[in-house]
C-alpha positions as CSV (number, residue, x, y, z in Angstrom):
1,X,6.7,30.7,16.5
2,X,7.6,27.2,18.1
3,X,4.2,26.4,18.8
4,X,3.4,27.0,15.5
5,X,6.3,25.1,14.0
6,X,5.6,22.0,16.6
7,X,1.7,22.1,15.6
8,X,2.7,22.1,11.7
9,X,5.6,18.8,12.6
10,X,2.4,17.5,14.2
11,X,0.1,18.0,11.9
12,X,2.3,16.9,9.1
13,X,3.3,13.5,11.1
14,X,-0.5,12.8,11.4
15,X,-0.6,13.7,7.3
16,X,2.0,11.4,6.9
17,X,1.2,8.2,9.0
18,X,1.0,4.8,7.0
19,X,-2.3,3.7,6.0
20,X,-2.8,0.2,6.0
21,X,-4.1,-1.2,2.9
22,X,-7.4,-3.4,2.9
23,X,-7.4,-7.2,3.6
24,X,-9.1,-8.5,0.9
25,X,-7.4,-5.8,-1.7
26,X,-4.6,-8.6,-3.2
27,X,-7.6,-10.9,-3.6
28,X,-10.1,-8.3,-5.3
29,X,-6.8,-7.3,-7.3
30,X,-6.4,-10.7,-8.3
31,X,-9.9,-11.1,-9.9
32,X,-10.1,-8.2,-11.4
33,X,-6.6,-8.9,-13.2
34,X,-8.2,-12.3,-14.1
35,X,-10.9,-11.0,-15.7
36,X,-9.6,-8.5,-17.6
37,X,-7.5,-11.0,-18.8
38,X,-10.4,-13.5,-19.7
39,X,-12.1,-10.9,-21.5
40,X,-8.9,-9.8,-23.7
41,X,-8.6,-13.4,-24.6
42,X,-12.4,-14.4,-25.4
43,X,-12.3,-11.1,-27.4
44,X,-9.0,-12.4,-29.2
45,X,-10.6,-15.5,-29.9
46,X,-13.7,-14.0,-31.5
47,X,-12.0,-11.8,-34.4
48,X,-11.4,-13.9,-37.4
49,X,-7.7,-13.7,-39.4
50,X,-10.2,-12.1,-42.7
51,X,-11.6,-9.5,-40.9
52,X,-7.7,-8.2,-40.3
53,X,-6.8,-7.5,-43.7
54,X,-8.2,-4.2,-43.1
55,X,-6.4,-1.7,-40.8
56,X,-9.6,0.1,-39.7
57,X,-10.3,-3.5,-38.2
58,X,-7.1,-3.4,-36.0
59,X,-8.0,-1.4,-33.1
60,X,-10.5,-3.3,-31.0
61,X,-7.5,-6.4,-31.0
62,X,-4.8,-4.4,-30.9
63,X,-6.5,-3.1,-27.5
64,X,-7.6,-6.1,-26.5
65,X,-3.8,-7.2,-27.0
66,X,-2.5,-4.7,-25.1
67,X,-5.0,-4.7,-22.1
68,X,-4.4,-8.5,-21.7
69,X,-0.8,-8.7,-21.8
70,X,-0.9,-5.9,-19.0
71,X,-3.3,-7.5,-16.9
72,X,-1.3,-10.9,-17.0
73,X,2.1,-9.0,-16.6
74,X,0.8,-7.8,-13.4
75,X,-1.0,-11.2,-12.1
76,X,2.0,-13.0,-12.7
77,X,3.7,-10.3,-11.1
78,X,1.1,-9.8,-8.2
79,X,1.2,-14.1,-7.8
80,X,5.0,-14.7,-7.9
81,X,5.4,-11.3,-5.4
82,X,3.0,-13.3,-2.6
83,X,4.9,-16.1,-3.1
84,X,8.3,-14.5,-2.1
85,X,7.0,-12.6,0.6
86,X,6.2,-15.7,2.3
87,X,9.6,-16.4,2.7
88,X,12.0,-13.4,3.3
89,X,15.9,-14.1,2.2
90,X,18.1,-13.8,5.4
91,X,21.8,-14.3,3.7
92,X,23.5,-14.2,-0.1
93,X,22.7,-17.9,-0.7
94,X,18.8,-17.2,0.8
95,X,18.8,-14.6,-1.6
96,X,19.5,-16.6,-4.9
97,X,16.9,-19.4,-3.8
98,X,14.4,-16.5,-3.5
99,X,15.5,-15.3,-7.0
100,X,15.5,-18.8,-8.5
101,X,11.5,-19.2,-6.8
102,X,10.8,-16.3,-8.3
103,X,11.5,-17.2,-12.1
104,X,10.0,-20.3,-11.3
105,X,7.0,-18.7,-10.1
106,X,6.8,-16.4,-12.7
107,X,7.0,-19.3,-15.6
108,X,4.9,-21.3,-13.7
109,X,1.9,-18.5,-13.4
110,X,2.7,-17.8,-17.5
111,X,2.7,-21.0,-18.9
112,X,-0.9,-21.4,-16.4
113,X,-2.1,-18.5,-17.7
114,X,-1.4,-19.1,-21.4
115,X,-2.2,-23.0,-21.0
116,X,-5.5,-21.9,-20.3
117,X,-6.1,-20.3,-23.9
């Protein structure tokens, strides 16, 4: 019954064990997020304030909406998070300069990403 027990702890540890993510994943995150954003915006841009007077017209920019503020939630997000990992905190007053980069970062990457448009 040990054996068994120590082959299933085994087993389980190997199960277990931390993969390590690929190198290039942040960067083909990145784009992706970029686009989708581009496309939510161009698709914005194309719909004309006429053509939403009726409801049934609502759902391809309501999506669009939706998709696009998601995807640049989580750039800004992804952007500001490589930012502070750069730099770990290592005491209280590290801690609030990290904090105080990150809102900066994250206004800076929102007010690049909407200067765009």
């Amino acid at each position: 019954m040990t054996e068994a027990a120590t082959n299933f702890e085994g087993l389980l540890r190997e199960a277990l064990a931390p993969v390590e993510p690929p190198a290039d994943l942040a960067e083909r995150l990145e784009g992706a997020l970029q686009s989708i954003t581009e496309m939510a915006a161009d698709e914005l841009e194309a719909w004309e304030l006429s053509a939403m007077r009726d409801p049934r017209n609502w759902a391809r920019p309501a999506a669009a909406l939706v998709a696009g503020g998601a995807a640049a939630t989580a750039l800004v997000v992804l952007r500001a998070r490589h930012r502070a990992a750069a730099q770990p905190p290592r005491s209280v007053a590290g801690v609030r300069r990290a904090a105080a980069r990150t809102l900066e970062d994250l206004e800076r990457e929102t007010r690049r990403l909407l200067g765009d448009r």
